[in-house]
C-alpha positions as CSV (number, residue, x, y, z in Angstrom):
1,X,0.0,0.0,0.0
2,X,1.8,3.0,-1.0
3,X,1.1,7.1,0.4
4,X,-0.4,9.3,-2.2
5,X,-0.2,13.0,-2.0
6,X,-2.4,15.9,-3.6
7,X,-1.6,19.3,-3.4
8,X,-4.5,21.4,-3.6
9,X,-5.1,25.6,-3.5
10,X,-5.4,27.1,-0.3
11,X,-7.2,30.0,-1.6
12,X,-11.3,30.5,-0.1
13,X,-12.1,32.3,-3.4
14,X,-12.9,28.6,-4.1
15,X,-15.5,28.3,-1.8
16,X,-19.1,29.1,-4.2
17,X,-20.4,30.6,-0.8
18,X,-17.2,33.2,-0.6
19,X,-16.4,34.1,-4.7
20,X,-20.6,34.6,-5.6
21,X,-20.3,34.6,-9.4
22,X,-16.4,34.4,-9.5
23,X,-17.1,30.6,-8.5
24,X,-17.8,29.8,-12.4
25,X,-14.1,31.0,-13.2
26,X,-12.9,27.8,-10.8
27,X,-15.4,25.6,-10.8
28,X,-13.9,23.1,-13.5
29,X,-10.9,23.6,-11.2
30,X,-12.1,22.7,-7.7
31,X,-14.0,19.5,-10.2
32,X,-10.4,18.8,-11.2
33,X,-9.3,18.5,-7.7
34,X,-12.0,16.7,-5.7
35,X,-11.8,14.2,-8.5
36,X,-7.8,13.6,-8.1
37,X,-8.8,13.5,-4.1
38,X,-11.6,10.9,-4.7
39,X,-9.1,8.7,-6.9
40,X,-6.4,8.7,-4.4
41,X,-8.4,8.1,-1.5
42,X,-9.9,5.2,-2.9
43,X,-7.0,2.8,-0.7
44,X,-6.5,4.9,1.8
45,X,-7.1,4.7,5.1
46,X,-6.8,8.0,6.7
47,X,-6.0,12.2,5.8
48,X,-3.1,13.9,7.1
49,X,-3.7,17.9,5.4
50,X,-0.4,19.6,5.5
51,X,-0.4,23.4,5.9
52,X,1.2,26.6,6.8
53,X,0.6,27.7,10.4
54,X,3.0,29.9,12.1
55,X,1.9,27.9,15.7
56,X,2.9,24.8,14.3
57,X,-0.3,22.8,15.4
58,X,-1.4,19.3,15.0
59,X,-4.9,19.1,15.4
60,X,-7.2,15.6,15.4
61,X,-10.6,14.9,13.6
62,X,-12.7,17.7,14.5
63,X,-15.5,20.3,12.6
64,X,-15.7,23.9,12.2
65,X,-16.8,26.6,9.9
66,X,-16.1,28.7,7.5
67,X,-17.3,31.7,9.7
68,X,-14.0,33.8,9.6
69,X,-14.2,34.1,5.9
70,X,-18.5,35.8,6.6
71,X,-20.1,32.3,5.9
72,X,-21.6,29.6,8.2
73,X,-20.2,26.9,6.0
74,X,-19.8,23.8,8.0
75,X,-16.6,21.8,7.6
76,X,-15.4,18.3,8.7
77,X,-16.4,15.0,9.3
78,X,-20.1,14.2,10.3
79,X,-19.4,12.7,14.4
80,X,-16.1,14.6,14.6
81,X,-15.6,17.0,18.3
82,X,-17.0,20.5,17.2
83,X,-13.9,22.8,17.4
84,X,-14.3,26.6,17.8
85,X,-12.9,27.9,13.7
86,X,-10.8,30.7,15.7
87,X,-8.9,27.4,17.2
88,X,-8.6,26.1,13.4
89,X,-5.7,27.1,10.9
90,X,-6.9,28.4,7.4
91,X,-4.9,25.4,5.4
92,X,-6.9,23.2,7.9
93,X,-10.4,24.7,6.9
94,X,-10.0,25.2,3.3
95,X,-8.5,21.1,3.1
96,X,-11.4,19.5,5.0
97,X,-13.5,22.3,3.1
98,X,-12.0,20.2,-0.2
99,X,-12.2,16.7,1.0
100,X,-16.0,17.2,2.3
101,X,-16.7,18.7,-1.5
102,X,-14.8,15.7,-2.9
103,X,-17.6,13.2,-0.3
104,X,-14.2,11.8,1.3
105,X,-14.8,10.4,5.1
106,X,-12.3,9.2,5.7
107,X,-10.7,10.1,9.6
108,X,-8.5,13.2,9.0
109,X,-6.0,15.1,11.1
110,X,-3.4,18.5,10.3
111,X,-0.2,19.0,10.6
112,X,1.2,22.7,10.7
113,X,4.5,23.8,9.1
114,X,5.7,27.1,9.8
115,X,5.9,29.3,6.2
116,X,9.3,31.3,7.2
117,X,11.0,28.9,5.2
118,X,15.3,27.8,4.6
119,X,16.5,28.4,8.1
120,X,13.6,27.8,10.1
121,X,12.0,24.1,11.3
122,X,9.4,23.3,9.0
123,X,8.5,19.8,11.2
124,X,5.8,20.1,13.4
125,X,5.9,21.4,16.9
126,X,6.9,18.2,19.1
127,X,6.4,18.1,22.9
128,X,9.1,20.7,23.5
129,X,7.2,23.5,22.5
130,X,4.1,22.6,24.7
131,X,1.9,20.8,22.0
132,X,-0.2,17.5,22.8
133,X,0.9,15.4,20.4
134,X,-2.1,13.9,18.5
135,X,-2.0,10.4,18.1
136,X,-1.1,8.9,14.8
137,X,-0.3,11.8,13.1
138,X,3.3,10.6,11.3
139,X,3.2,9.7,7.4
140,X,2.1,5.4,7.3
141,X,1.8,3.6,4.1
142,X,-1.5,3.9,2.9
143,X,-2.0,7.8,4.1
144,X,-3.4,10.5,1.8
145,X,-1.5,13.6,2.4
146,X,-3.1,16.5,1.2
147,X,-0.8,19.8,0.9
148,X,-2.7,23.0,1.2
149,X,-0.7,25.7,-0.5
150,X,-1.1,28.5,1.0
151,X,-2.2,31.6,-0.9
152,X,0.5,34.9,-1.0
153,X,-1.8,37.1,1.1
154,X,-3.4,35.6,3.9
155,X,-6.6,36.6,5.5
156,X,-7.3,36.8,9.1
């Protein structure tokens, strides 16, 4: 069983909700990349979505919302521990955003990287900076790892 990984936008323009009419200019895009995500989740047997976040968190399976962006879009797994979105990076959002568009439920964590890149520690914080380690959150054969490039201007 081998790892596949996708790297998708992390931009909310693609959210129909968020971009109104500008939606139709991506549409055939965010199409292109559920379908990749449903065809290489297809053996898998969990998510790990990879993304910038300057904290460096791991979070496990939970839901939020879209609400920082000005819509009440639920994302995450149906069952999944409610987490406040204020508590939930963007690359986290806009991933589980992408795999619940792509119908993909399968059990899903993140994994932050900090974006300051050569020089800096792009791992993920460990127990020495105070984090909980999540359980099960390394890279096992049979993982789809989802990359959520992060867009060149965030927004808060």
């Amino acid at each position: 069983m081998s790892t596949s990984v996708v790297l998708i936008p992390g931009a909310p323009a693609l959210v129909p909700e968020l971009s109104g009419a500008a939606f139709a200019d991506s549409a055939a895009q965010v199409d292109t990349v559920c379908a990749m995500l449903r065809e290489a989740a297809r053996t898998a047997r969990r998510v790990l979505v990879v993304g910038t976040d300057e904290q460096r968190r791991t979070l496990p399976d939970v839901r939020s919302t879209l609400t920082r962006w000005g819509a009440d879009i639920p994302v995450g797994r149906e069952g999944a521990p409610a987490a406040s979105h204020g508590s939930v990076p963007d690359p986290a959002l806009i991933g589980w955003w992408t795999l619940d568009r792509a119908g993909i439920e399968l059990p899903r964590t993140f994994t932050g990287v900090d974006e300051r890149g050569p020089g800096h520690d792009c791992r993920p914080a460990g127990d020495d900076a105070g984090n909980a380690p999540v359980e099960g959150v390394g890279v096992a054969a049979g993982d789809l790892v989802v990359v959520v490039a992060d867009v060149p201007e965030r927004r808060h």
